[in-house]
Every structure is written in structure tokens, then in C-alpha cells.
C-alpha positions in Angstrom: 37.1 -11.8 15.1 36.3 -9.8 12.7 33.5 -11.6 9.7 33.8 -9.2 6.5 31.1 -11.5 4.8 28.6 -10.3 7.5 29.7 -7.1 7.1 29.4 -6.7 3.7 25.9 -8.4 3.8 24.8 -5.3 6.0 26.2 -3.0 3.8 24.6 -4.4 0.9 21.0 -3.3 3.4 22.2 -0.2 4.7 24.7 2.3 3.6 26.4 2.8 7.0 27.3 0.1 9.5 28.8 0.9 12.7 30.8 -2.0 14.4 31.6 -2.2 18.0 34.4 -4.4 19.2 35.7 -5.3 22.7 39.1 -4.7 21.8 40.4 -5.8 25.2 39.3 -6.9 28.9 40.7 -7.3 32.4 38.4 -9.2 35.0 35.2 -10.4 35.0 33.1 -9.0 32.0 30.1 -9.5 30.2 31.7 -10.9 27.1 35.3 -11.7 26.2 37.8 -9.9 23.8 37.2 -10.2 20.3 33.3 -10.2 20.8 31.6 -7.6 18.3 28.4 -6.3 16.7 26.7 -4.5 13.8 24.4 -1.4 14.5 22.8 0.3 11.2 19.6 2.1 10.9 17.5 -1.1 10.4 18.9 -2.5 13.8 21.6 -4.4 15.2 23.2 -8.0 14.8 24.9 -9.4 17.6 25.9 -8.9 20.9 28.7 -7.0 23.0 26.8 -8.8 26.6 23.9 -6.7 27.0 23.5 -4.5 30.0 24.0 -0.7 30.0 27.5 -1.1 28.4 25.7 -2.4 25.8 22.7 0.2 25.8 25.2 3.1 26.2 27.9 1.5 23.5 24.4 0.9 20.7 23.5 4.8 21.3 26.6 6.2 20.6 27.3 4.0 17.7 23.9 5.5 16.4 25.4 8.9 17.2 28.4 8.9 15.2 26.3 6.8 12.5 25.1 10.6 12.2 27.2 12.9 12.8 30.5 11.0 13.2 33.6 10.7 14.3 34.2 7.5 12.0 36.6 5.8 14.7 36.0 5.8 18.7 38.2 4.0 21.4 36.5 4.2 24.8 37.5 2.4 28.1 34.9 1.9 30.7 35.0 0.2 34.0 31.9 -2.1 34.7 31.5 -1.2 38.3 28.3 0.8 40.1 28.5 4.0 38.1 27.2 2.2 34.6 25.0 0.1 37.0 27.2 -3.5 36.3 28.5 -5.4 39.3 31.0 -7.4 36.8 34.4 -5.5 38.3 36.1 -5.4 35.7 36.9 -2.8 32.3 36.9 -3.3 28.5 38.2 -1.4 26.0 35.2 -0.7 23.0 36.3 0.3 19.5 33.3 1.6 17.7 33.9 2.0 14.0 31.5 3.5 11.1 31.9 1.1 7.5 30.9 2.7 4.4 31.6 1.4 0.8 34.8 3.4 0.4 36.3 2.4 4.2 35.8 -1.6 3.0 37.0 -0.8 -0.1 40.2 0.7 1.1 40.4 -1.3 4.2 39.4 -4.5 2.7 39.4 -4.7 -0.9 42.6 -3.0 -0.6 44.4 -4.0 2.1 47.2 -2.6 3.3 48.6 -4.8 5.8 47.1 -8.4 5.9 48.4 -11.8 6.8 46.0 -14.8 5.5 43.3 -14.5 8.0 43.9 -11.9 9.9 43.3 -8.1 9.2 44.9 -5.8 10.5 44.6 -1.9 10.4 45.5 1.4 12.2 42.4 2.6 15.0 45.4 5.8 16.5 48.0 7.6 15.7 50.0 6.8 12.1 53.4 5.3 13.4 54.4 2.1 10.9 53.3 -1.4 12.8 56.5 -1.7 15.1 58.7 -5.0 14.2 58.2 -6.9 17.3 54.4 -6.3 17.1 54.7 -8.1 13.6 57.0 -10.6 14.7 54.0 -11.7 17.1 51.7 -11.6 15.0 53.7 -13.9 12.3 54.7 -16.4 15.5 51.2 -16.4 16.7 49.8 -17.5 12.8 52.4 -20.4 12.7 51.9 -21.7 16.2 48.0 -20.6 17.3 44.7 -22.4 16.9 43.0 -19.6 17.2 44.4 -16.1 16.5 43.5 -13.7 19.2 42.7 -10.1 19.0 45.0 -7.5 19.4 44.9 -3.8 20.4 48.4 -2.8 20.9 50.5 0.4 19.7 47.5 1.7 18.1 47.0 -1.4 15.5 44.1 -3.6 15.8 45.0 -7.5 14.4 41.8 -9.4 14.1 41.2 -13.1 12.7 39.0 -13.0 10.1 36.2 -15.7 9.3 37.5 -17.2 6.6 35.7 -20.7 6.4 32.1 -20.8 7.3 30.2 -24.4 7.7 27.3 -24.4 5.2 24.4 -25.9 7.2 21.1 -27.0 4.6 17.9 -27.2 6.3 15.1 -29.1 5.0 11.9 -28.4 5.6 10.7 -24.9 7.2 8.5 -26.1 9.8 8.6 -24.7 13.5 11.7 -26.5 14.2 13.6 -25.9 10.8 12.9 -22.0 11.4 13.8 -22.0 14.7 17.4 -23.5 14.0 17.8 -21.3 10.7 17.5 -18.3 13.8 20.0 -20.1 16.1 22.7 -20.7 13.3 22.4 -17.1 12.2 23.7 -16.0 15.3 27.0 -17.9 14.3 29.5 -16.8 12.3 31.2 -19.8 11.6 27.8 -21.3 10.1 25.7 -20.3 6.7 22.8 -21.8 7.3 20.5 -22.3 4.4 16.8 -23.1 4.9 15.1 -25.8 1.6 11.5 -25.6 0.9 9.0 -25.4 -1.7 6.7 -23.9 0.3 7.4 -19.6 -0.2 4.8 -18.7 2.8 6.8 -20.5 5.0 9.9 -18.9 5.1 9.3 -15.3 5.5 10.5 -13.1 8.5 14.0 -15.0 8.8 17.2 -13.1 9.9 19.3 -11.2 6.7 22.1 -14.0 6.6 20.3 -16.9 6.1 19.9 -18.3 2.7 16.7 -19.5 0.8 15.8 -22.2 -1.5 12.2 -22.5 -2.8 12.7 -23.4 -6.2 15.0 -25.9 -6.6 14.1 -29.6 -5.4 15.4 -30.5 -2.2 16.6 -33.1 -2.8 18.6 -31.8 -6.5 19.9 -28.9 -3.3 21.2 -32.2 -1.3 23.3 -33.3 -4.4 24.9 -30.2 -5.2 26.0 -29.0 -1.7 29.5 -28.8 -0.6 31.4 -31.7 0.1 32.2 -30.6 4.0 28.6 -29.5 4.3 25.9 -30.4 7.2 23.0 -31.2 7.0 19.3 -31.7 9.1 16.7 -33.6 7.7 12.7 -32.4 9.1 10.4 -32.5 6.4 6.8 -32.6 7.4 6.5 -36.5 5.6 8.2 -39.4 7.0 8.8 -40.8 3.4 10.5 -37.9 1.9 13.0 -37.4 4.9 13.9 -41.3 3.5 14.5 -39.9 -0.1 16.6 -37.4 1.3 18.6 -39.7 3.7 18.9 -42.3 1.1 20.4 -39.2 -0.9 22.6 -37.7 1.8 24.2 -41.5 2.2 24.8 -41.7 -1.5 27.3 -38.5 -1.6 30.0 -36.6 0.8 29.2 -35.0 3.7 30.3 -34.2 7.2 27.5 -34.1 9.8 24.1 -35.0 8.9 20.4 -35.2 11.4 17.4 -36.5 11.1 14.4 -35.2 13.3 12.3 -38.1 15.0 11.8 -40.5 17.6 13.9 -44.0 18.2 11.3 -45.7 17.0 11.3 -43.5 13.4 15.2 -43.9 13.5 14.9 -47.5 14.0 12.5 -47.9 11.0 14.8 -45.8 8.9 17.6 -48.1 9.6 16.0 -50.9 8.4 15.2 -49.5 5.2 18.2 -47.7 4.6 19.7 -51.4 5.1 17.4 -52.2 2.5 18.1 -49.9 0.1 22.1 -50.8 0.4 23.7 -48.8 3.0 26.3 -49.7 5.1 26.1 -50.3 9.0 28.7 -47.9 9.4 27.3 -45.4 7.0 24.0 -45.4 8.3 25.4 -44.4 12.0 26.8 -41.4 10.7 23.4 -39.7 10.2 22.5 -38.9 13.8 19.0 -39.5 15.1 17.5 -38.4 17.6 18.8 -34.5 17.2 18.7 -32.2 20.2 19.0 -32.5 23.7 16.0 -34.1 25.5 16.5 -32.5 28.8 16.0 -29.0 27.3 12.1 -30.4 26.3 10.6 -30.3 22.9 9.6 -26.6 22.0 11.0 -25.7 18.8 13.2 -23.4 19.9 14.8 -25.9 22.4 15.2 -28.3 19.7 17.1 -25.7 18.1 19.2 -24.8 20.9 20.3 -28.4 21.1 21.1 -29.0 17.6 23.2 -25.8 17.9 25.1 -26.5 21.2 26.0 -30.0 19.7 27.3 -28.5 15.9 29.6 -26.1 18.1 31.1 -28.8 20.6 31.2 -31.1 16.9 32.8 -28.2 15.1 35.3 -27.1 18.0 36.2 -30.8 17.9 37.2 -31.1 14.4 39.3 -27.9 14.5 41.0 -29.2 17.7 41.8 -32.7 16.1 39.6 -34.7 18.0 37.7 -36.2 15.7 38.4 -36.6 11.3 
């Protein structure tokens, strides 16, 4: 899946951007088709499964950052020779992106469904019909599109909807879930403080807000937006649920105890909200078994806004 507003963000950092795709797999392997990531000279963004496929796939994407060739198909087979006991093979397009590749590729696309790009990685023969065909059946009747590597075309879903995630307060925690979501390309996350030393050294993608009140960045967020409440004052994370209960929103979370949540029920009660309303802000947020480090909050918060997500795309849930 390819994200083009990820990719333009790099681009935007660094002239060149080499992306490496698993294009296709058989057996066991690190990571499935479709998985990517972004190599440039200021460092990479995501994954491909680590491992020397990985090491050997980042080098040679640094290569041909250099001296080319802009597109590369290689197969390997993950058995003892790259030092991988997986067993089975992938297939890794590497690509370089410039400005005038994305502006031909992208800006001016040549052969595009809604949500899916496609584009030719070898040879120059026309898309053939019954290639097409699928890929029209599969748009109609698929959840989610696959990716394709067949007769030298490459059809990719696109990320075309992302989940804007706000963020307030840029503690330990609220950093440390603004690095989790990053990872994600299905979520923006946007981290909301007035405090500028205290969100510095955060990953490219994820937004700032120091300027505006947090709670003015509450009111004018989208409508299908989530968001996670962790100020460092108990009082102000009431304004700001008293303000998330007052407008539209789709997942909300409150950092704090049972006994914190309990209070805040009471005086949300107070302050005229619903029972049912109230419930849908969910407190505690995290898993307890993974402990209480920061970063294990995070994880938690994560792991349950992709099972939520997942759920809402699948029907499960309104």
C-alpha cells in the first residue's frame, strides 16, 4: 500500500527518496506483500522486517539513490546464504522518487482507479484486459485491495483516508504515543501543547500545535477525529472532556486511574452529560498487563485504535 502523502512529506526533506516494496511473497517471510519503506539521505521510515534482507535491500537503495538505476526488481530466497532461516522468497521493487517522477506518476497519472495506483516497473506492453478486469472486480468486491505485481504492472491501494489522532498534552506518555502513531499510515497524529520545549525531537509526520488553545484545537477538529486526553492537570483534562462531549467525535481517551475516571463521571454528570455519552470516552487507556512505562502505555493505546479501526472498516461496530 502505497501512502503518497508520506511520500511527498519526504520529498518535501530530501530531494531523492528511494522506496522499497515487497512486491510479492511465497512462504514464511519477515513481512507480508505490500509492506514498504522510505530510504533518503537523512534516514529511513519504516520497515521491510529487518534482518539482512533488510540491511542488504537499505544499501542498495542508497546505491542507486547515487548513481542509479531509478527502478530495480530483485528476487531473493530467505534461506542460509542471506543468513534468514524464514524459507521462503520475496520479490523487492526498489524505486528512486524525485519531483518530476511524482509529478508524472502521480500528479499526472496515467492509469488510476480511485484508490489504487498503478504504474509500469518492466517492459512497455499496454496493461493486458484481463489484468484490468481484476483489478476493476477486485475494487467493487474487496475490503482491502491487494498488491499486485503481474505482467510488469504494479497496482497498489493507496492511503487515501487517514484517522487524525489530537494529542493533548506532550508529557512522557503523549510523546511516546505521538512515536507509536507515526509508524501508522492510516493515522495523522497531531500532538497539542503550549509548552514549545516539550515537543522537540518528534518523528517528520507528526503535526504540532503550540499556539493555539487546546481546547479552541478540540472544537475545530474533524468530525471522525480521535482523540486522547493527558494533560499534566486533572482540572484541565475536565475542560477538555466536557469539550470533547459537547461536539462530534469518534474515539476519545482519557489518561488516569478508576478512581480519576470515577470522579470525572460524576462531574461530567454534573455538568449535563448523558450516561451514555459519558461511556464513550474510554478510561482507563492502555493495556495494564503491558505495565506502565510510557512507552507501554503507548503501545496499548495503539494496539487498541488498530483492533477499533479494523472494526469499523469491517462493519463491526458504527
Amino acid at each position: 500500500m502505497i501512502d503518497l502523502e508520506l511520500l511527498t512529506d519526504r520529498l518535501e526533506l530530501a530531494d531523492r527518496v528511494a522506496r522499497i516494496l515487497i512486491a510479492g511473497h511465497k512462504g514464511s517471510t519477515p513481512r507480508e506483500t505490500g509492506t514498504s519503506m522510505l530510504v533518503d539521505s537523512l534516514g529511513q521510515t519504516g520497515t521491510i522486517g529487518g534482518g539482512r534482507l533488510e540491511f542488504d535491500a537499505v544499501n542498495r537503495a542508497l546505491e542507486m539513490l547515487e548513481k542509479g538505476p531509478a527502478i530495480e526488481v530483485r528476487r531473493h530466497a530467505l534461506g542460509p546464504a542471506m543468513g534468514q532461516c524464514c524459507g521462503g522468497a520475496v520479490t523487492l521493487i526498489t524505486e528512486i522518487w524525485d519531483s518530476e517522477r511524482y509529478r508524472s506518476q502521480v500528479r499526472e497519472r496515467k492509469f488510476t482507479y480511485f484508490g489504487i495506483h498503478s504504474r509500469q516497473i518492466e517492459g512497455t506492453a499496454p496493461m493486458p484486459p484481463a489484468l484490468r478486469r481484476r483489478v476493476r472486480k477486485l475494487e467493487q468486491d474487496e475490503l482491502s485491495f491487494p498488491t499486485i505485481f503481474e505482467k510488469g504492472w504494479l497496482i497498489e491501494p493507496v492511503w487515501h483516508e487517514k484517522r487524525w489522532v489530537y494529542i493533548y498534552g506532550a508529557g512522557h506518555v503523549g510523546k511516546a504515543l505521538a512515536r507509536s502513531l507515526s509508524i501508522f499510515p492510516e493515522f495523522r497524529a497531531v500532538l497539542v501543547d503550549v509548552r514549545p520545549d516539550q515537543v522537540a525531537d518528534l518523528p517528520d509526520n507528526v503535526g504540532i500545535s503550540i499556539d493555539t488553545h487546546p481546547g479552541e484545537v478540540m472544537k475545530s477538529a474533524e468530525a471522525d477525529a480521535a482523540h486522547f486526553i493527558m494533560t499534566p492537570e486533572h482540572s484541565f483534562d475536565l475542560e477538555l472532556c466536557d469539550t470533547l462531549l459537547r461536539q462530534p467525535f469518534a474515539y476519545g481517551g482519557l489518561i488516569g486511574s478508576q478512581t480519576k475516571w470515577a470522579r470525572f463521571q460524576k462531574r461530567l454528570l454534573a455538568l449535563g452529560h448523558e450516561k451514555s455519552s459519558i461511556s464513550r470516552i474510554e478510561c482507563p487507556i492502555g493495556d495494564p498487563a503491558l505495565g506502565k512505562r510510557p512507552e507501554a502505555i503507548a503501545l496499548g493505546i495503539t494496539n487498541a485504535l488498530i483492533l477499533w479501526e479494523k472494526s469499523r472498516k469491517a462493519g463491526a461496530m458504527p
